[in-house]
N, C-alpha and C positions, 0 to 999 in steps of 0.2 A: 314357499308355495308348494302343495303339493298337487301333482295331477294323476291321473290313470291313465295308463297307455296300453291298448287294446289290439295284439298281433295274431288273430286267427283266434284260438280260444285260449292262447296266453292273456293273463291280466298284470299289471307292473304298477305298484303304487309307487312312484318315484318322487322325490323329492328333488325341488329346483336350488341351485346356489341363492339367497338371499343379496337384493338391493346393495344392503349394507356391506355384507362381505369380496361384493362384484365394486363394489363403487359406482355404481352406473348401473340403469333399468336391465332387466332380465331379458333378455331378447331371443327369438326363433334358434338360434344360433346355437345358444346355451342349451336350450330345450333339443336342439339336435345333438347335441352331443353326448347326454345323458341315454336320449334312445341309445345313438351305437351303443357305448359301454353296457345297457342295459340287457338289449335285446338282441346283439350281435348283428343286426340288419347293417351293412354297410351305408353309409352316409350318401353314396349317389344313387343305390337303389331305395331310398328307402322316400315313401309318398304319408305326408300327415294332414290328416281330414279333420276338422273340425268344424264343427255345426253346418256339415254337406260342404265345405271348402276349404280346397287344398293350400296348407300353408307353405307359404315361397321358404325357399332356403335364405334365406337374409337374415340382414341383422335390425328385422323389426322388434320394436319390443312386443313381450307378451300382451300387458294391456292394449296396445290399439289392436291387436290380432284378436282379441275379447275371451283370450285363454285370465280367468281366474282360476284361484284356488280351489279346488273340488272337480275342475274340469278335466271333460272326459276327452282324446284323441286316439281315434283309429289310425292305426299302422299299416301299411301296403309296403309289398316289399321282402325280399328272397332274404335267408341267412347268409353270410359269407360262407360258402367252402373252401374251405385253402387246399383245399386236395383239386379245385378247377382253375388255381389261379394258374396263369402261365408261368409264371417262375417257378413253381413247384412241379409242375408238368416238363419241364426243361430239364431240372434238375431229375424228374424221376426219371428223364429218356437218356441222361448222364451215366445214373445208378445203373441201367440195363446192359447198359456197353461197359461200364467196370466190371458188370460183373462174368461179361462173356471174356471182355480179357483177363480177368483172374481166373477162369476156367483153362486160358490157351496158357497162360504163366504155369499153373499147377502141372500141365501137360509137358510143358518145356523143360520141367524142374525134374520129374521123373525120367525122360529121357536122357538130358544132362546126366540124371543120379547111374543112371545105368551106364555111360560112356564113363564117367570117373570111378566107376567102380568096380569095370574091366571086361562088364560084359558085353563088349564089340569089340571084336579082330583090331588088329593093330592097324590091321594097311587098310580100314575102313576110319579111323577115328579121327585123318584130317579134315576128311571131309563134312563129317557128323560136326567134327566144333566150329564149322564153316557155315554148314548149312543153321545149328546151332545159335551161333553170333548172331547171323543177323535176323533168326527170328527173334532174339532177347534185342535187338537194335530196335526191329517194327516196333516192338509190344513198348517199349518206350516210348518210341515217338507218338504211338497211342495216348499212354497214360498223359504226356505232355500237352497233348492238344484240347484231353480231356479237361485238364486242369486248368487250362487257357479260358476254356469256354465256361467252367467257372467262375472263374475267375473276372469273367466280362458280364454277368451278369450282374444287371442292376436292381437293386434290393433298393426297391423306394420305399416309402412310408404307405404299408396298407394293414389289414389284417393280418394276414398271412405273412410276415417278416419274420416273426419269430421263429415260424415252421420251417421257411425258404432256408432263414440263415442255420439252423441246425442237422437240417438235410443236407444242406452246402457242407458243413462244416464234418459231418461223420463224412461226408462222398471224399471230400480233399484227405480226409486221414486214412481211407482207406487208400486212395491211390498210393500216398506215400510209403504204405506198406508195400502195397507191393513194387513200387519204385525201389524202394529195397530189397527185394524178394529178386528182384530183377540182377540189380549188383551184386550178390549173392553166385546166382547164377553167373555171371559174364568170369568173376571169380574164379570162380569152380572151371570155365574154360580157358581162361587163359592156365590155368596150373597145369591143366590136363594136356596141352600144349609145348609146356617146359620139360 
């Protein structure tokens, strides 16, 4: 069975699973599912109009709902933005704060370079790998907390997973860089130290 699905001035000649292939009548159900994949409309936003009445989200079939072959249904209903879902929005307030603490890292690292490299007084440099340490101590418990709350986020089944879980997934690798970048650091003071 084919129908036309009619989204603003988009037109979708879609094609339904067949009876025989479904084992059982073709129902609202199946016909909602094709819209998502077709038209990106999310499945709770999405309203279908048929000869001026709104079809339920059930599992009627097509026939008592008097969709035939050639029939035409209107689309109501936003695109998914994965850039407004909230997990992506979490994740990009994540991003912002990795990236302020790889700015104070970069800062810490250059100071460091400058204490191990000789340019601070002698009788100033216990202090410098003092005061040193535990800012490389905070910026971890940063990056930790950070990865925590990735870590707790719940990636359920929607559009936007795929986006969620790849943002998640570059934000976790960058921390761990500079989780290293950090040891690196702590390194470099304990020797400066010995």
């Amino acid at each position: 069975m084919t129908v036309e699905l009619r989204h603003g001035s988009e037109r979708h000649q879609v094609t339904l699973p067949s009876e025989v292939l479904l084992g059982r009548e073709v129902t609202i159900s199946d016909l909602l599912e094709v819209i998502v994949n077709t038209t990106g409309i999310t499945r709770d936003c999405v309203k279908m109009i048929f000869k001026g009445k709104t079809l339920p989200h059930d599992h009627t079939p097509l026939k008592v709902a008097g969709v035939t072959d050639g029939s035409r249904i209107m689309l109501l209903g936003r695109k998914h933005d994965p850039d407004s879902d909230a997990i992506v929005i979490a994740i990009r307030q994540v991003e912002v704060t990795v990236d302020s603490v790889h700015q104070q890292i970069m800062l810490l690292r250059s100071e460091v370079d400058g204490v191990t490299k000789g340019f601070l007084p002698s009788h100033l440099i216990a202090d410098a790998v003092k005061r040193h340490k535990r800012q490389q101590l905070q910026l971890d418990e940063k990056l930790t907390v950070l990865m925590e709350q990735l870590d707790s986020l719940q990636l359920s089944q929607s559009t936007s997973v795929q986006v969620a879980r790849e943002r998640r997934k570059t934000c976790i690798q960058h921390i761990q860089e500079m989780l290293t970048m950090l040891d690196s650091i702590a390194t470099s003071l304990q020797s400066t130290l010995s």
